[in-house]
Structures are given as C-alpha cells and as structure tokens.
TORTOR-795657 format. One record per residue (C-alpha): residue number from 1; residue in one letter; x, y, z. Coordinates in steps of 0.2 Angstrom, whole numbers. Example, Ala and Ser with C-alpha at 12.3 -4.5 7.8 and 13.67 -1.06 7.14 Angstrom:
# TORTOR-795657
1, A, 62, -22, 39;
2, S, 68, -5, 36;
//
This chain:
# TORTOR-795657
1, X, 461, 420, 545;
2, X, 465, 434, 535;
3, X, 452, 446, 528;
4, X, 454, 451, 509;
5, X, 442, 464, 501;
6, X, 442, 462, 480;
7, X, 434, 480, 474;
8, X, 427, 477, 458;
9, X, 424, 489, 445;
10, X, 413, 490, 430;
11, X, 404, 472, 425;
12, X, 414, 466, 414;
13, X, 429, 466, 425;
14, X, 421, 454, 438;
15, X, 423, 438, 431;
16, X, 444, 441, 434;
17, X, 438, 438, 454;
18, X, 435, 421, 451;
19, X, 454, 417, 452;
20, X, 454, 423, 468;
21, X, 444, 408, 473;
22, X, 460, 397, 480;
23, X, 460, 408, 494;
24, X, 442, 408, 499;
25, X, 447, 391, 509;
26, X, 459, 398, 521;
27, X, 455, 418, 522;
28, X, 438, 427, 520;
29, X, 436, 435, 505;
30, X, 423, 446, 503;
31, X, 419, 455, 485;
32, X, 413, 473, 485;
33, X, 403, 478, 471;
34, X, 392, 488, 462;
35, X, 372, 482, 463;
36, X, 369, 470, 450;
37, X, 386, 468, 443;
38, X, 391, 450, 450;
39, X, 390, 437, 438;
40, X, 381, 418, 446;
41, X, 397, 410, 445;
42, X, 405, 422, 457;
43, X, 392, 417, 470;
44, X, 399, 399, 471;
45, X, 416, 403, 474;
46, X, 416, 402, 492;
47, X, 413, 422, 492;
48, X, 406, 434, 503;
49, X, 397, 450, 497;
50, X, 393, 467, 501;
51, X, 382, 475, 485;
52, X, 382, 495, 485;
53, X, 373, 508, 479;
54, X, 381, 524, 470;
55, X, 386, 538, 482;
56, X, 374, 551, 480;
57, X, 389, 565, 484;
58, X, 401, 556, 473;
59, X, 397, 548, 456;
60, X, 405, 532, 452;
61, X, 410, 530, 471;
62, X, 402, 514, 482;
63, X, 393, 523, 496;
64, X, 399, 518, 512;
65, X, 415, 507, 504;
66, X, 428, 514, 515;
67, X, 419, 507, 533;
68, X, 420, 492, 528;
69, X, 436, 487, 524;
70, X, 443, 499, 534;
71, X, 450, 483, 546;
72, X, 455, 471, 532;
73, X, 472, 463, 527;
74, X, 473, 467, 510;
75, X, 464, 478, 496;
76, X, 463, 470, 477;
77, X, 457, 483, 468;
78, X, 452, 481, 448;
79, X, 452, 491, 434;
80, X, 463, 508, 440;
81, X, 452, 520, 432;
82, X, 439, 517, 444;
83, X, 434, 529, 454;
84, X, 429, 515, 466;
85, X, 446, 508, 463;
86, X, 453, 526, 468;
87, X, 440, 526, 484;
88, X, 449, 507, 487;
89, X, 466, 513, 487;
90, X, 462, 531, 496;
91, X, 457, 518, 511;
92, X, 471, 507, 510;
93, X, 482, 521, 514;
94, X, 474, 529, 526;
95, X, 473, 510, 538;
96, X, 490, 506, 533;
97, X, 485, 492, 521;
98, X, 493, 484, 508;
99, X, 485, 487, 490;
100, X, 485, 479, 475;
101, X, 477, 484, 459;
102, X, 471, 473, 443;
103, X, 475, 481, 426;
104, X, 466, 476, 411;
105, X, 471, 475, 392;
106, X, 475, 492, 390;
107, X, 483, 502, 376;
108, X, 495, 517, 383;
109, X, 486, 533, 385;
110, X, 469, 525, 382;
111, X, 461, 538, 390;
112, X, 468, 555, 381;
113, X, 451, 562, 381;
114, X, 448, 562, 399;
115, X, 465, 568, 409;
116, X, 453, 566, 424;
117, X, 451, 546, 421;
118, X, 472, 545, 416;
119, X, 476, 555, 434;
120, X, 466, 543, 443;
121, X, 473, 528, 433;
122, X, 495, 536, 437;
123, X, 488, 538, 455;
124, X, 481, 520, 458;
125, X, 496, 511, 448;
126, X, 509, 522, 457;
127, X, 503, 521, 477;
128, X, 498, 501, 474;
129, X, 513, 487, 480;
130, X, 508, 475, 465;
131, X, 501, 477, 451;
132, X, 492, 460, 442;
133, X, 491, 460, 425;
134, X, 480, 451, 413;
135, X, 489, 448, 400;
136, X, 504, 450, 389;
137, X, 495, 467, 381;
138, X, 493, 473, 400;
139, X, 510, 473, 403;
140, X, 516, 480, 389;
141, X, 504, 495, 390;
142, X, 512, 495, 409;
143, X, 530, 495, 406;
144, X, 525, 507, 391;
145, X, 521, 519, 405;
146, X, 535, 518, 414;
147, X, 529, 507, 426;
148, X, 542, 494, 435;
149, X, 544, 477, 429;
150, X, 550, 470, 446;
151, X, 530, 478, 451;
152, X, 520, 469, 440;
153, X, 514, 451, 441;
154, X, 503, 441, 428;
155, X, 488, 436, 436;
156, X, 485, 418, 433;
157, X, 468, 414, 424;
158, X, 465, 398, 437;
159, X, 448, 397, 442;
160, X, 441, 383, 454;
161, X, 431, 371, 446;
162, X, 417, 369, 458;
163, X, 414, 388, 452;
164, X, 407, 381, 435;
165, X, 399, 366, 435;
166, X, 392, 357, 421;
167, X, 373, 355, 425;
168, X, 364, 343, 410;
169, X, 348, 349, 417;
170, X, 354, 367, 419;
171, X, 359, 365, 401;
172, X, 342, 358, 395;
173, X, 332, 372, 404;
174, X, 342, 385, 393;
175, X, 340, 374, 377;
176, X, 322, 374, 380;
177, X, 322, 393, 383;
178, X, 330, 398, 369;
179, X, 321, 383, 359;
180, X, 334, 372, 354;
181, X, 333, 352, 350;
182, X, 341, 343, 366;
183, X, 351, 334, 353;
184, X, 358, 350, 344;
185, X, 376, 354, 344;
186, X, 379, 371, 350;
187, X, 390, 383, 344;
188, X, 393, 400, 356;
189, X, 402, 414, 346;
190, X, 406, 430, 357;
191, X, 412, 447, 348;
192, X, 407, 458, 338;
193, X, 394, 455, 327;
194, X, 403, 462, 310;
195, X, 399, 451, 292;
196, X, 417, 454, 284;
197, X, 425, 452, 300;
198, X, 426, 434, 309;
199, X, 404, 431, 311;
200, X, 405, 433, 292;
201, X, 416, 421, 292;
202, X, 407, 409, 303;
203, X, 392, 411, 294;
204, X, 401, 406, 276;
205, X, 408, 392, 285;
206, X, 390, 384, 291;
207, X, 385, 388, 273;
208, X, 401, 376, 267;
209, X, 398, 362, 279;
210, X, 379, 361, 271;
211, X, 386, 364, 254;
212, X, 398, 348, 258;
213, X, 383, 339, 265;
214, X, 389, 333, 280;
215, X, 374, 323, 288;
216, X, 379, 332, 304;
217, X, 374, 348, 299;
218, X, 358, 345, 303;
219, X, 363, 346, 322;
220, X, 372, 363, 320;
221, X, 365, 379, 330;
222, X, 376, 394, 332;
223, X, 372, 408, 347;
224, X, 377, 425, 342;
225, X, 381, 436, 355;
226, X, 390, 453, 356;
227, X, 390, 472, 349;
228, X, 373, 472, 339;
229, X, 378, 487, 332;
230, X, 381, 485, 312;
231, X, 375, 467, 313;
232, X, 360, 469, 300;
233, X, 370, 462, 284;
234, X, 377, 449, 295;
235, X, 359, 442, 298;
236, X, 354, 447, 281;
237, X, 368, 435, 274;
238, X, 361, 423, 286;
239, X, 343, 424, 279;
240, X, 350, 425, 261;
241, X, 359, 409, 263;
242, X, 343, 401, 272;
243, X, 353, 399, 290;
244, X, 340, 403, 299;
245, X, 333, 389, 306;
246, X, 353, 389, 313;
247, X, 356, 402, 321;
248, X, 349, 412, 338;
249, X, 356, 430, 339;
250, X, 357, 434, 361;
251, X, 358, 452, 366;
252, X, 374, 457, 373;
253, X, 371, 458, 391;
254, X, 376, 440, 395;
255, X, 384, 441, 411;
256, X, 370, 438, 420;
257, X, 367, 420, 413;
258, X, 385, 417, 407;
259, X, 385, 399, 416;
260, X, 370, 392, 410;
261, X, 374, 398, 393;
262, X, 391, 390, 393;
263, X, 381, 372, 400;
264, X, 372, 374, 383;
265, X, 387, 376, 373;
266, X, 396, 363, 365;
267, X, 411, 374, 355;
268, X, 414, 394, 361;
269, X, 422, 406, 350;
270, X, 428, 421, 357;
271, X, 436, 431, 346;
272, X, 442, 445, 353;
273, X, 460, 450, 353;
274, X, 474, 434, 353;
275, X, 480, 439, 372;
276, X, 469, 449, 380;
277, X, 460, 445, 394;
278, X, 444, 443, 389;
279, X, 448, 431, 379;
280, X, 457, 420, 390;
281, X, 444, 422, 402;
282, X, 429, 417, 391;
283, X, 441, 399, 386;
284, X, 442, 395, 404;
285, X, 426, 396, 408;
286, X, 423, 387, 392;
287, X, 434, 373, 397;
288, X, 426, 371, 414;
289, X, 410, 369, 409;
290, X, 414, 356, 395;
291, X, 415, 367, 380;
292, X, 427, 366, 370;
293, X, 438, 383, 365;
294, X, 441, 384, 347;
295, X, 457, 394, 347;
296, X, 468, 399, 332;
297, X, 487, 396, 332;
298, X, 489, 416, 337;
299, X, 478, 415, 352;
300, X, 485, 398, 359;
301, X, 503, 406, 358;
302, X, 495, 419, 369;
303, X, 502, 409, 382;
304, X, 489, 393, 385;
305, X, 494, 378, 373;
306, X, 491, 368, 385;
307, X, 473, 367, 387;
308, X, 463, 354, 374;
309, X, 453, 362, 362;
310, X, 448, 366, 344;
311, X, 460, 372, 333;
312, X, 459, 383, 319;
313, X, 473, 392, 308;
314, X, 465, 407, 306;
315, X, 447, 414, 307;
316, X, 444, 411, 289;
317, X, 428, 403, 282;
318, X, 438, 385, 278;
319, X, 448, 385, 292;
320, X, 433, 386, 303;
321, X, 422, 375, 294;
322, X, 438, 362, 297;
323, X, 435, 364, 314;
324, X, 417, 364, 317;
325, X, 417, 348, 308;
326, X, 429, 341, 318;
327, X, 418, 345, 333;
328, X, 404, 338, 326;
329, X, 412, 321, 323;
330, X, 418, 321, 341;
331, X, 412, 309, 352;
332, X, 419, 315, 368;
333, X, 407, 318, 382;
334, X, 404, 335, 390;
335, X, 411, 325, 408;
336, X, 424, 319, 400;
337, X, 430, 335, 388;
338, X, 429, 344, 408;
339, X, 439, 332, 416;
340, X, 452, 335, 401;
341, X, 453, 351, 402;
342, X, 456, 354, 420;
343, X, 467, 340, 419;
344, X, 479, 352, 405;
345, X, 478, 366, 415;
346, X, 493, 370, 427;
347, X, 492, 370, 448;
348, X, 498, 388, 449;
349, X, 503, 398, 436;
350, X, 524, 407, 440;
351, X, 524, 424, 443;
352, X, 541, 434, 439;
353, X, 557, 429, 451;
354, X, 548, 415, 453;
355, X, 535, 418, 466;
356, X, 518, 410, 462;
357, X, 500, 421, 464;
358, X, 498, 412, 482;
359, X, 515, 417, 490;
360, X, 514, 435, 485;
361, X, 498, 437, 489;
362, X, 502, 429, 507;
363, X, 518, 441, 509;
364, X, 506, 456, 509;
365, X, 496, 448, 523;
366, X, 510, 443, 532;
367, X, 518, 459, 530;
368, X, 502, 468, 538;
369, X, 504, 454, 553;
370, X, 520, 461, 555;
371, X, 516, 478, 555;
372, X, 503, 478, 568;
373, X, 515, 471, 582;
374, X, 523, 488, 580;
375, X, 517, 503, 589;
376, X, 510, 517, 580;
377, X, 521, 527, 586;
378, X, 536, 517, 581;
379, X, 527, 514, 563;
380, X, 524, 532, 558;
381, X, 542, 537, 567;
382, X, 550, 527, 553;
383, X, 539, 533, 541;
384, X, 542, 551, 543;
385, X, 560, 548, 543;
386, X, 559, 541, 528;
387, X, 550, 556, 520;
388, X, 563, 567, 528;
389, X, 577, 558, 522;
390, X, 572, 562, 503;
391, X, 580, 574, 496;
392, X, 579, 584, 480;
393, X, 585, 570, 470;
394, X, 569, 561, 473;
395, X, 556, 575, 463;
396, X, 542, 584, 472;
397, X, 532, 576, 466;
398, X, 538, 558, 474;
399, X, 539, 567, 490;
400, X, 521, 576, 490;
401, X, 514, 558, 484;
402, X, 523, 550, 502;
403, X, 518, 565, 510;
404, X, 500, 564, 508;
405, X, 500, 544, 509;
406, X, 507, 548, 528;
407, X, 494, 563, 532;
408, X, 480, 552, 526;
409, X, 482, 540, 542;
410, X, 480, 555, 552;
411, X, 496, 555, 562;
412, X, 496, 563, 581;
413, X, 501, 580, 581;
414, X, 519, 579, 582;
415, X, 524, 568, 565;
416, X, 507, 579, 556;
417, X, 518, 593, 560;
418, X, 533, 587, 555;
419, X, 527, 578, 538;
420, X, 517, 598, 535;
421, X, 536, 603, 535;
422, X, 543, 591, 524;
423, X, 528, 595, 511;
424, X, 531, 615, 515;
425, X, 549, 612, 511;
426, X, 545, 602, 493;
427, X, 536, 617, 490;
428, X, 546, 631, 494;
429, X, 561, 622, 482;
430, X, 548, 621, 470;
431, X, 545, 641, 472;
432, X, 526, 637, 475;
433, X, 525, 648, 489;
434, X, 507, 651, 491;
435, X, 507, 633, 495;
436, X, 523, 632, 506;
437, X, 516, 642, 517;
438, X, 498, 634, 518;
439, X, 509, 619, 523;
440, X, 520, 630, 538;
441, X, 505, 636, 544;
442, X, 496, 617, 542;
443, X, 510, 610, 554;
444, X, 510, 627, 567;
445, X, 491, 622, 568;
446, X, 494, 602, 571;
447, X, 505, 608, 587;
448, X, 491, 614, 596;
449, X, 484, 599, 602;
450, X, 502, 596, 613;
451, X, 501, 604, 627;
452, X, 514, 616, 635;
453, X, 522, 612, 617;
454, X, 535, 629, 619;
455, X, 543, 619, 637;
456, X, 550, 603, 627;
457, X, 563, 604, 617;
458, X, 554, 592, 601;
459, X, 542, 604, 598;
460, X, 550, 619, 604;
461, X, 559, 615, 588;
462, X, 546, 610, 578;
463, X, 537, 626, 580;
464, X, 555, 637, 578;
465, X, 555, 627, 562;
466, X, 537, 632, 557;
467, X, 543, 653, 561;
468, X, 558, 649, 549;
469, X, 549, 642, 534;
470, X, 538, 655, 532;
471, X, 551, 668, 535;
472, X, 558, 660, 521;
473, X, 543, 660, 512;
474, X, 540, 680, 514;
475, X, 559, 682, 512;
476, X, 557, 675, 493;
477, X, 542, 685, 490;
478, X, 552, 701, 495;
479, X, 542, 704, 511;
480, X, 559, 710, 519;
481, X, 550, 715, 537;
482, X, 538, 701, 540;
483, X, 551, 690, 536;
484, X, 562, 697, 550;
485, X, 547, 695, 562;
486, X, 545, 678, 559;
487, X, 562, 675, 561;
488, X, 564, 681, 578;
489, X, 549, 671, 581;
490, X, 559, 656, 577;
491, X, 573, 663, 587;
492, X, 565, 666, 600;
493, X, 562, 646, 604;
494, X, 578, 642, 597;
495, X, 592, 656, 597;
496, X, 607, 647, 591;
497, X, 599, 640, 577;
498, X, 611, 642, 560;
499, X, 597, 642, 549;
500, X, 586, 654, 555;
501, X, 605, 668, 555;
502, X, 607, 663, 540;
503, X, 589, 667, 535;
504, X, 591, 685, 543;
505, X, 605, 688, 537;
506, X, 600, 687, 521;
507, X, 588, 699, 518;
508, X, 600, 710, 528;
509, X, 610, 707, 516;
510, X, 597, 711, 502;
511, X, 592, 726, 510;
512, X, 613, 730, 509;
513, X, 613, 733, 527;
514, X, 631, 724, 527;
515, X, 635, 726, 545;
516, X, 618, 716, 552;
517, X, 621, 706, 537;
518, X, 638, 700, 543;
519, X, 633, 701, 560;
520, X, 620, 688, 556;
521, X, 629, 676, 543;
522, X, 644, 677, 557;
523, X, 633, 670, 568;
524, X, 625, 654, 557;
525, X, 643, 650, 551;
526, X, 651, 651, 570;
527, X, 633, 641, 576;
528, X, 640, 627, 564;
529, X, 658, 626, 561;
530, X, 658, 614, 551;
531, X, 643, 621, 539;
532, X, 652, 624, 523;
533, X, 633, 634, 516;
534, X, 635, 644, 530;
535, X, 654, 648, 527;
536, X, 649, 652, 510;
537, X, 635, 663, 512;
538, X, 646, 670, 523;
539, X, 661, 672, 513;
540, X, 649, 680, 498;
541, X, 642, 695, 510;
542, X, 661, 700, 512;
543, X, 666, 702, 497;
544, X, 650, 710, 493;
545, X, 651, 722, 507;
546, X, 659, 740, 503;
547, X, 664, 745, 520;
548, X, 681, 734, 520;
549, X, 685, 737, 539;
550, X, 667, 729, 545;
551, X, 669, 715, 532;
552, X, 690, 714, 541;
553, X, 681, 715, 559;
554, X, 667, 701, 555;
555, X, 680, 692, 546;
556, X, 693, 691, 558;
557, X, 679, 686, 572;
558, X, 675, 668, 563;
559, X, 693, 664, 556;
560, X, 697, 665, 576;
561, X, 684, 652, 581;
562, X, 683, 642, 565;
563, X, 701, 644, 559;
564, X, 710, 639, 543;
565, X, 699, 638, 528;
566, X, 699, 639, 513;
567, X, 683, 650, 508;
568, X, 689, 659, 523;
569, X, 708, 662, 517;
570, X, 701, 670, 501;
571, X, 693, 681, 508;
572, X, 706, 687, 519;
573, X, 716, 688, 503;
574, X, 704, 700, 496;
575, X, 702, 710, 510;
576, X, 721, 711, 512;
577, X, 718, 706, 533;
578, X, 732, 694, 539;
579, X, 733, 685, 554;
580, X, 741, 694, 569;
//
C-alpha cells in the first residue's frame, strides 16, 4: 500500500481533494492542511488527516510538514503559490519523491504585484513531474507561461458518491435552522452578490414567475450566498419588489457547512466563470447530493454535457425564470435526480495521450518502487552525470535549478563535491564570480569528510579540480599571482593535467611573459594531442609572441609529438620554420 500526502492550500482549494478519493481504497491517503480548513465532506472520503498550525518562524508554512511526509510515495501539492505548496515540494526533492502540483483557474501573470508569490509559483510548476489542471482556463494560463503541454493533465472532477450523501433528516435540520417550510422548494445561488449582474437577474426572474401567477411560487425560497460586498441594492430590489418572505441572504463562509446546505437545496446556481473550476466543483457536488445544476449553454460546453440538469440560455431574467419553472413543475425525487446524475457521469475522465488520472498517478508510485531497489550510491551516480553532462546549451539557469534539486538530498561527500563543481562551473560561464568561487570552495569543504582523500585518485582529482576553478576564478578577476598559486595547488595532485597548463599559461600569457606562456600552453596541447582548444590557445600565444626563435623553439617542440596539423602548419608558415 502506497502512501500519498495531498498538501492543501488556502480553503477554497480543498474541495479539489475530493477526487482523489478513488484511491483511498487501495493506498493511504493522508490530507495535510491548515487548522480549520477541511470541509465535512472531505472527512468521509476514506481520508486520513494531519491538521497544523502556522510556523511560527515561517509565515504561511505548516509547522512541522516536512517530518511527515518525508517517507511517502508521492506529494500532491495544490495551489503553486503556496508557500505550503513550496515547503511540499522543497521535501519532495530532498527524499527523492515524485511531485505533483494542482493548478487552479489562473490568468497568466496573476500575480504582478507580488514577484515573490510569481517565483514561488515558476519554482513549483517547474521542479513538479505533473501538473493537474482544473480546467480549460488553467491550462491555457499554463501553456501561456510556457509550460509543456506533454506536463499537464486535466484533473478529472470525479468525486465518490458516498462523499455526499443525501441525508432528508440532515436536510430538515438545516431547513429548520435557517427557517424554511419543509415543503419549500430551494433555490442555492452562489457568486457574487451584484444587482445588475446575474443575482439581479435572479431576483427579477422570481418577480416574473409571481407576476405570471404560477401557483408554485408560493414554494420558492432562494439562499444567497457569496461576496456581500455591494449587495445592498440587490436586497433593496428584493424589499421593493416584496421578496422578502423568499429570500435568505448566508454569509460567505460556507465551506464549513457546504453538505448540509446542498441536502437543502433543490436547484444550485453557481455563477462563476463558464469553465473554471469552481464552478465545476460546486455542479458536482450539486449533483451528488440531489440538486439539480442549472447551467447555461456556455458552462455545459465547458466540457460536462453529460450530466442532467437545468438549463438556461443565458443568465437573463426570462431565461431563468423558464428554468425555475421548469424545476418547480418537476416531480423527480432528490433519490432519484442522484441516481441520474451519477448515472451521466463518466467512470474516469482521459487524460492527454490517453492515460486516465488512476494510471499516471500509479506510474509515480511505481516509479518510486523502482527507484528504492537502487542504491544510493548508484541513484545519485546517474544523477550527477546527468548534471555534468549539460552543457551551455541547457541555460544556467536549467543547471543551477538540477543542481540544487541534487544538494537538497544531501549527497556523501564525493557527488556534493562534484555537483559544487558543476554549480562553480555554471557560474564562472555566467561571469558571477563571487559565486563560482563560494561553489569551489563549497565542494573543497565537502572533501573533508573522505579520509586520506589526496591518496585516491577520485578525489585527488576532485580536489585538483577545486584548485583549478578558483584559479580560474582569480585569473578572470586579474589576480595574476593567486591564480598561479592555486594552480600549482591543482598541479600538484595532478601534474599532467591539460587544463590546469592551459590555465597557467594564460595569465603568463597575459602578463606577456611569452616563454612561460609557451612553455605552459606547450604542455596542455602535448598532455592532449587531440585537444583542438589547446592547439589553439597554443597556436594564438605564437603568433602573439615577439621573440620569433622561442615561439620556432616551442613550436617546433609540439609539431614533433603531435605532428601535421593544420593550426599547427599556420603557424610554422608565419613563423617561416620548416620541417628539417
């Protein structure tokens, strides 16, 4: 049995958990959220939950998160800009786990205002091996960004049903609560709360259906729930037009009691916008509960025409008095308008190249199966070569990125060392010295833990290497003689090695001593015959040189170990030296 953490974010992001639900029966699934942020449908899901507190250090971080999943399969994170989604990830890659993050309806850039929210959002999206959208808008704003299509999955709204049952005493309770006849018909509307916007609407639509005197009117009560903010002409066109008795106004908060308000519910609007996620979440649970969704053509394109409900062209005044009549005249029981709806919706929603939610999310955990049968050392052996392997072609900052995924799982001393020198390396291309040489003197200080480590040729090497980089380092900088002391460092472990010549050489070569310049260059291109850099820099330091015969004399020294060539031929040509 695998074990699957689900980091949730803010509290309108945790309903989306419930679809992980189908894999409660096989795996543990344990939901990791913020104190009173979980919803009551969540808890019958088959769920287990850990609840925190804030971090006292570290705002908007769950304290104590990374202990405990620090041994699980796979990391769901939701929402990217969460820091706690940031904290989920940060872990993930530190234990070697696969992550996957939940992205939300979100316009590109949303957050221009706060480049410390967007960095966080790039880093999460970037280091994660899926990313499930909720919705068409999602993945527009995604590939927007830049983001790979082959990365993103649409995460399919498919709740289980025991998650939301419809309770006829649960629903009375409410009723009761909120003081509505048991024989009412209910109707939930859910955005916000604007008179000329679709409330208004709604309101001149209840005043239409008493206008036509439908006997059923009498029945009508319509719950208003969402942004209070503006909504006093809304409720003043509701006392003018004596709707009173017909309408309830809830605050906004609803989460808590989301169930027991749709069990009250006969009909829920939900606004919203046509595909975002909300509002596909809000018709689902709707549907489960024996609600019926009133959806207008635009929202059931969104992608769910195949579930039964209401139907309205627009959010117009007529359009939704139609409706509600049609409601009202419907004699289908709440049982029954369930069974209906779960019957319409699909087993499992297709993700792209057709694998379904189930088997990409079961690759992960196999993948991880996988990967623990290999040694550590083996694992981060492969790893690092990767790492070494990129060249400039792949951006500094692709290879800082794997680099500081690697030297978050706290690799043994001799693949820190290396993966410091790969990062030293990004950063002496990218002429951040400063930092290049923080990174040298990073991997040096991972080499202390091996013992004897200047006895075995690995990390004889690895610390040679070290000398070298920050030769290079103090070499760029114009430091002539400490870079020809950390040179001979380096050559001391390893005196043959091309590199660190050619790095001596050249500041010879800057300083315009030619003779130690050639000296030095001579030896890098005669170390590596087949180097053409060497031969090059080599070639350059003659033709610079203005002492002819010691330019002749070094020349003639490499053309009769490395022979005919062509860099090599023009500059004997220059010099006017021939072959004996």
């Amino acid at each position: 049995m695998a074990k699957i953490a689900l980091i949730a974010g803010k509290s309108e992001q945790v309903p989306v958990m419930h679809c992980f639900s189908q894999l409660s029966a096989h795996h543990e699934v344990r939901v990791h959220a913020f104190l009173g942020t979980v919803p009551d449908s969540l808890r019958g899901c088959g769920f287990a939950f850990n609840l925190y507190e804030t971090d006292v250090a570290r705002a908007g971080y769950m304290a104590g998160l990374e202990d405990q999943i620090a041994d699980v399969d796979l990391i769901v994170v939701a929402g990217p800009e969460n820091l706690s989604s940031f904290q989920g990830m940060r872990s993930a890659l530190k234990n070697n786990i696969p992550c996957h993050a939940i992205s939300f309806d979100l316009v590109p850039q949303a957050f221009d205002d706060f480049v410390n929210i967007r960095a966080i959002r790039q880093d999460v999206l970037s280091r994660t091996q899926v990313i499930w959208s909720t919705g068409e808008r999602s993945v527009e704003a995604l590939t927007f960004e830049g983001y790979e299509l082959s990365r993103i999955r649409p995460l399919p709204m498919l709740f289980d049903e025991n998650c939301f049952p419809f309770d006829g005493r649960r629903s009375d309770k409410f009723r009761d609560h909120v003081g509505i006849g048991r024989g009412a018909f209910v109707v939930l509307f859910q955005d916000d709360l604007d008179h000329k916007g679709a409330a208004g609407e709604l309101v001149k639509a209840m005043h239409a259906l008493r206008a036509s005197k439908n006997p059923a009117f009498d029945r009508l009560v319509v719950l208003f729930s969402g942004q209070r903010e503006g909504s006093d002409p809304l409720k003043y066109m509701i006392s003018d037009w004596r709707l009173s008795s017909h309408v309830r106004f809830l605050h906004q908060g609803v989460s808590e009691f989301m169930v027991d308000l749709l069990n009250a519910s006969d009909v829920v609007i939900g606004v919203s916008h046509s595909r975002s996620s909300e509002m596909y979440l809000l018709t689902t649970m709707a549907g489960l509960t024996g609600s019926q969704p009133l959806l207008t053509v635009a929202q059931a394109s969104g992608g769910w025409e195949g579930i039964l409900a209401l139907s309205a062209s627009e959010y117009t005044a007529l359009a939704l008095a139609k409706a509600l009549k049609q409601g009202l005249a419907n004699s289908v029981s709440r049982t029954e308008s369930r069974e209906n709806f779960i019957a319409s919706m699909p087993n499992n929603l297709k993700a792209d190249y057709g694998q379904s939610f189930l088997d990409v999310i079961q690759e992960a955990i196999v993948k991880v199966s996988d990967e623990n049968k290999v040694t550590p050392a083996d694992l981060f052996e492969e790893q690092v070569a990767v790492i070494e392997s990129m060249g400039s072609e792949s951006g500094i900052n692709e290879t800082l990125h794997a680099v500081e995924d690697l030297l978050l799982r706290q690799p043994p001393a001799p693949f820190a060392a290396r993966i410091q020198l790969c990062k030293g390396a990004a950063l002496y291309s990218a002429g951040k010295y400063e930092a290049a040489s923080e990174a040298y003197r990073a991997a040096l200080l991972s080499m202390h833990g091996v013992p004897n480590p200047e006895s075995a040729p690995e990390p004889r090497l690895l610390i040679s290497s070290c000398y070298r980089g920050l030769g290079n380092v103090a070499a760029a900088i114009q430091c002539h003689q400490e870079a020809l002391d950390l040179y001979r460092r380096a050559l001391a472990l390893e005196p043959q090695d091309s590199l660190t010549c050619a790095g001596i050489g050249n500041v010879y070569r800057r300083l315009r001593l030619y003779e130690e310049s050639l000296h030095w260059l001579a030896k890098s291109a005669l170390s590596t015959p087949g180097d053409e850099s060497a031969l090059t820099r080599f070639s350059q330091a003659l033709l610079e040189c203005p002492e002819k015969p010691v330019a002749a004399k070094a020349l003639m020294g490499v053309v009769q170990v490395v022979g005919d060539h062509p860099l090599l031929a023009k500059a004997m040509a220059s010099l006017d030296v021939a072959l004996d």
